[in-house]
C-alpha positions in Angstrom: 1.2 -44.8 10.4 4.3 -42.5 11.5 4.1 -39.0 11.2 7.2 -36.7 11.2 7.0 -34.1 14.2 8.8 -31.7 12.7 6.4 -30.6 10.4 4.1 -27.9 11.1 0.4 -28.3 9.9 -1.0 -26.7 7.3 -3.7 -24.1 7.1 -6.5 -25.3 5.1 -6.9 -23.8 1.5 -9.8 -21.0 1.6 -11.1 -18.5 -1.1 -10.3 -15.1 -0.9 -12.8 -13.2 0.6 -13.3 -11.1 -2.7 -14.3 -14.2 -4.6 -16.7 -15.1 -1.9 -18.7 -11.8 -1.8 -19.1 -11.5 -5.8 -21.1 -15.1 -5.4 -23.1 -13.5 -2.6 -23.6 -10.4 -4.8 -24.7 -12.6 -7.7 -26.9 -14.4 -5.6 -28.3 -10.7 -4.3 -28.9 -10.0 -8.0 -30.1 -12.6 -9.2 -32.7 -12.8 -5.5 -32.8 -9.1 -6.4 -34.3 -9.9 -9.7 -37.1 -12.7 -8.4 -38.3 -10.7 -5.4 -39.0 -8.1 -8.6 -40.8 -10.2 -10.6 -43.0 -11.5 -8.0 -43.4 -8.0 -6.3 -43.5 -6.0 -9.3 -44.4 -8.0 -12.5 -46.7 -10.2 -11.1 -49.3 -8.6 -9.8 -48.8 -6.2 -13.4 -49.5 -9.0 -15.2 -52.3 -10.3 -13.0 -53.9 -7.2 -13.2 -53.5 -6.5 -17.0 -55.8 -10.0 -16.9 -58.6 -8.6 -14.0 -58.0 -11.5 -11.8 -59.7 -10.9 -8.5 -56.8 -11.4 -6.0 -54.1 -8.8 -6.7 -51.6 -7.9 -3.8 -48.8 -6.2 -3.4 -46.3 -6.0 -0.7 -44.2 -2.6 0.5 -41.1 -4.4 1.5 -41.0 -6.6 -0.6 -41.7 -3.7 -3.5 -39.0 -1.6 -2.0 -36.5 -4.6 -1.3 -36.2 -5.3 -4.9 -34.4 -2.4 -6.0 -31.6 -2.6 -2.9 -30.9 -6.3 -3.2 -30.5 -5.5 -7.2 -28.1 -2.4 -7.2 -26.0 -4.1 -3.9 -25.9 -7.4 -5.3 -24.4 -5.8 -8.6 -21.9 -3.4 -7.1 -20.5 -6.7 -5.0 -20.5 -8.7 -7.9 -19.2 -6.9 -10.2 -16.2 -4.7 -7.9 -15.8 -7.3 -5.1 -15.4 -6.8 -1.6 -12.5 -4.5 -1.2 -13.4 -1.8 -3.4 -17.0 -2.2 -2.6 -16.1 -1.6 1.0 -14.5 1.5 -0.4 -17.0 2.7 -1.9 -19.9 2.0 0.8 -17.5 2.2 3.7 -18.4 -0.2 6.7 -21.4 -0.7 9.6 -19.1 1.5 11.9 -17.7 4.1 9.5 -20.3 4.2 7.0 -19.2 6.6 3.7 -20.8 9.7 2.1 -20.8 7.7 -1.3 -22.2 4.8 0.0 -25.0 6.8 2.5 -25.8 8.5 -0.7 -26.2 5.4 -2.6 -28.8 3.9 0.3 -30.9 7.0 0.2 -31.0 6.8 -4.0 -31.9 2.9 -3.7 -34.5 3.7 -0.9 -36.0 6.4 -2.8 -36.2 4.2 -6.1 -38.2 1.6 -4.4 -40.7 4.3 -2.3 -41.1 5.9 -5.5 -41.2 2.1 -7.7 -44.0 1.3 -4.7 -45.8 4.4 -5.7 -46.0 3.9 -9.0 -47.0 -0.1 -8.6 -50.0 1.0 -6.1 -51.1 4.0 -9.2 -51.0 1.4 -12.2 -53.0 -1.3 -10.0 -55.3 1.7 -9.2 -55.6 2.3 -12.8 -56.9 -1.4 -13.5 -59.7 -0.8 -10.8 -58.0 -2.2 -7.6 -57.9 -0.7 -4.1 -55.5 -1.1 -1.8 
């Protein structure tokens, strides 16, 4: 098999990255939304039924909320205007510092609230 020389070789055919981190966001979300149901919804329903073996887990508890409000901003603005908006590792933004103390506060507070319902139902953790 011959092969002219005088052609240069092609770069493979990639997505952009923007495409690529709106999957990873839905993925985020839609991991955002498991890790809530087990950590959050579970052990609700477990206790609305007195079973003896309730747990609950902090980082998982305040996990949930961050991998559900990041996963949606990638997903649904994309990489470029979400690195905008957060900034990057190295130059982090005031919008997006803000947004990481709101989200981290949600899920203190959401792990708050989860420990006071389950207390509620008789448990002690």
């Amino acid at each position: 098999m011959n092969t002219p020389t005088d052609q240069t070789p092609q770069p493979p055919v990639t997505q952009p990255p923007v495409k690529q981190m709106r999957w990873v966001g839905f993925f985020m979300f839609i991991g955002g939304c498991a890790l809530a149901y087990f950590s959050v919804i579970s052990p609700l329903l477990a206790a609305s039924r007195h079973e003896e073996d309730v747990s609950i887990s902090l980082k998982a508890v305040v996990l949930s909320p961050a991998l559900l409000v990041i996963g949606l901003i990638l997903f649904c603005v994309g990489n470029e205007r979400a690195g905008q908006l957060l900034g990057t590792k190295k130059e982090p933004k005031v919008t997006g510092i803000v947004i990481c103390l709101v989200i981290a506060g949600i899920g203190i507070l959401l792990y708050a609230w989860l420990k006071s319902r389950l207390r509620a139902y008789g448990y002690s953790f």
